[in-house]
C-alpha positions as CSV (number, residue, x, y, z in Angstrom):
1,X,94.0,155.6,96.4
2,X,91.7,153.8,93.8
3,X,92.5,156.4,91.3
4,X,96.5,156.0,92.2
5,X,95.5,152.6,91.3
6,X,94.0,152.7,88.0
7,X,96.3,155.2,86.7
8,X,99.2,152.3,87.3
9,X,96.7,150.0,85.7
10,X,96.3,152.1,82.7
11,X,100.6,152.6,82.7
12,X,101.2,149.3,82.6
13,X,99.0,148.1,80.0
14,X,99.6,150.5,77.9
15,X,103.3,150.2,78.3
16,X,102.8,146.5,77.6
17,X,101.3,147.6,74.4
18,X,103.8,150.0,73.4
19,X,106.6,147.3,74.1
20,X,105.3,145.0,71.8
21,X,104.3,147.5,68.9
22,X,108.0,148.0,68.0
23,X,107.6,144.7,66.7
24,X,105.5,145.2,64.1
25,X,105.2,146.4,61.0
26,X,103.5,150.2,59.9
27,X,100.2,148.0,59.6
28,X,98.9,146.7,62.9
29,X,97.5,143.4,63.5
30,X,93.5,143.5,63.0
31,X,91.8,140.7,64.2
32,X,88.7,139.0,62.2
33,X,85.0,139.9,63.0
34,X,84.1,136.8,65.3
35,X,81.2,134.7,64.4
36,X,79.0,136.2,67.2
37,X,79.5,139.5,66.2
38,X,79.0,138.9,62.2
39,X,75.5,137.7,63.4
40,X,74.8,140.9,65.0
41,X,72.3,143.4,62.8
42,X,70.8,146.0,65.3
43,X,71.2,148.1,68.7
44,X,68.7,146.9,70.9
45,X,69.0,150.3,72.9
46,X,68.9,152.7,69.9
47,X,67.6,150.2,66.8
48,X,70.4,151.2,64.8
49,X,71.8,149.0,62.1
50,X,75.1,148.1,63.4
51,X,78.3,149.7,61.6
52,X,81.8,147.6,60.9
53,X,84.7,149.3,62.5
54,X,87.6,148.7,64.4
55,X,88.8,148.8,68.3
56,X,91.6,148.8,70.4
57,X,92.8,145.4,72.2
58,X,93.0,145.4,75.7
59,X,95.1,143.4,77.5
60,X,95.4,142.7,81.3
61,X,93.1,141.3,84.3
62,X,89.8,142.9,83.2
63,X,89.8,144.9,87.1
64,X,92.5,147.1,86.2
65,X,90.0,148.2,83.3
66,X,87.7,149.7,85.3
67,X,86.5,152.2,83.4
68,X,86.1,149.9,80.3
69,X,84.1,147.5,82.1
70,X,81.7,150.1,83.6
71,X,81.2,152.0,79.8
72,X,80.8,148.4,77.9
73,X,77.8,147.8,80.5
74,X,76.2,150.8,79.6
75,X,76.9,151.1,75.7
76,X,76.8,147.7,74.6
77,X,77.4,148.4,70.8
78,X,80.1,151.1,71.3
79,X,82.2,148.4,70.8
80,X,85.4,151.0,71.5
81,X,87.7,148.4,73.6
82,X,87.5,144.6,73.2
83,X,89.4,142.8,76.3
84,X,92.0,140.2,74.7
85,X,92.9,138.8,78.2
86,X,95.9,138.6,80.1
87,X,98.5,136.8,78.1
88,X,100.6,139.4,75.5
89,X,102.6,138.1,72.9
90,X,104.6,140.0,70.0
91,X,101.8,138.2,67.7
92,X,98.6,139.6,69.4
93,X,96.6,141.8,67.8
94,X,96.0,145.2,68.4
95,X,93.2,146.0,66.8
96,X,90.0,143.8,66.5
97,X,87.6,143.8,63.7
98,X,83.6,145.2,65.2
99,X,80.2,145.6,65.0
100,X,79.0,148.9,66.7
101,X,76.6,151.3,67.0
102,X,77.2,155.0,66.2
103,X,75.2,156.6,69.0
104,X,76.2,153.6,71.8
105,X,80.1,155.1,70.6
106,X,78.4,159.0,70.9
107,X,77.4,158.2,74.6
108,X,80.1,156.2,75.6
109,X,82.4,159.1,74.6
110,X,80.0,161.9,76.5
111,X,80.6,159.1,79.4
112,X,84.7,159.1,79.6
113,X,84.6,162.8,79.0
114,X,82.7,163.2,82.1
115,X,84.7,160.9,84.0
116,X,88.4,161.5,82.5
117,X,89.8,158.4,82.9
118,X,93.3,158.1,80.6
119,X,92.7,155.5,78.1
120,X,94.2,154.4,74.7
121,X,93.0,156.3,71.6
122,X,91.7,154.2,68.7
């Protein structure tokens, strides 16, 4: 039943998503490094020197994320997913602009591999 549950989770945000890329241009919307995150330098888990990247935007109530919210808590700086709340608009991003850490991304990988859940690709 829980499962059932995410898996509709999972359709409708990425439906949402799909709906709204038709929108848009080639080039996806990146949002800007936030001024928390351009202060990070380092991994406090692994001591790596943080690497700039990208990551999908999630929208929608951060309990049908489940599996996000479990992996963010255990790899900090994978930095693979940012939540952008529940509100959508034709102008939100879908991409944000991150610090991460390559071996927090490594783990968080092994991590959804082992538990399957169906999530956006970035």
């Amino acid at each position: 039943m829980f499962t059932r549950k995410m898996v509709v989770g999972f359709a409708l945000i990425l439906g949402l998503g799909s709906a709204c890329s038709f929108a848009q241009t080639n080039k996806p919307k990146v949002a800007p490094l936030s001024d928390s995150d351009r202060k990070l330098k380092k991994c406090e888990l692994h001591g790596n020197a943080l690497q700039l990247g990208t990551a999908v935007v999630l929208y929608g109530k951060r309990g049908a994320i489940v599996p996000q919210l479990v992996a963010s808590r255990q790899f900090p700086h994978a930095s693979s997913y940012v939540f952008g709340g529940c509100v959508l608009s034709t102008d939100s991003p879908h991409l944000k602009e991150v610090k991460f850490c390559p071996q927090c991304r490594q783990a968080e990988k092994r991590w959804f591999a082992a538990h399957k859940p169906h999530l956006p690709q970035s």
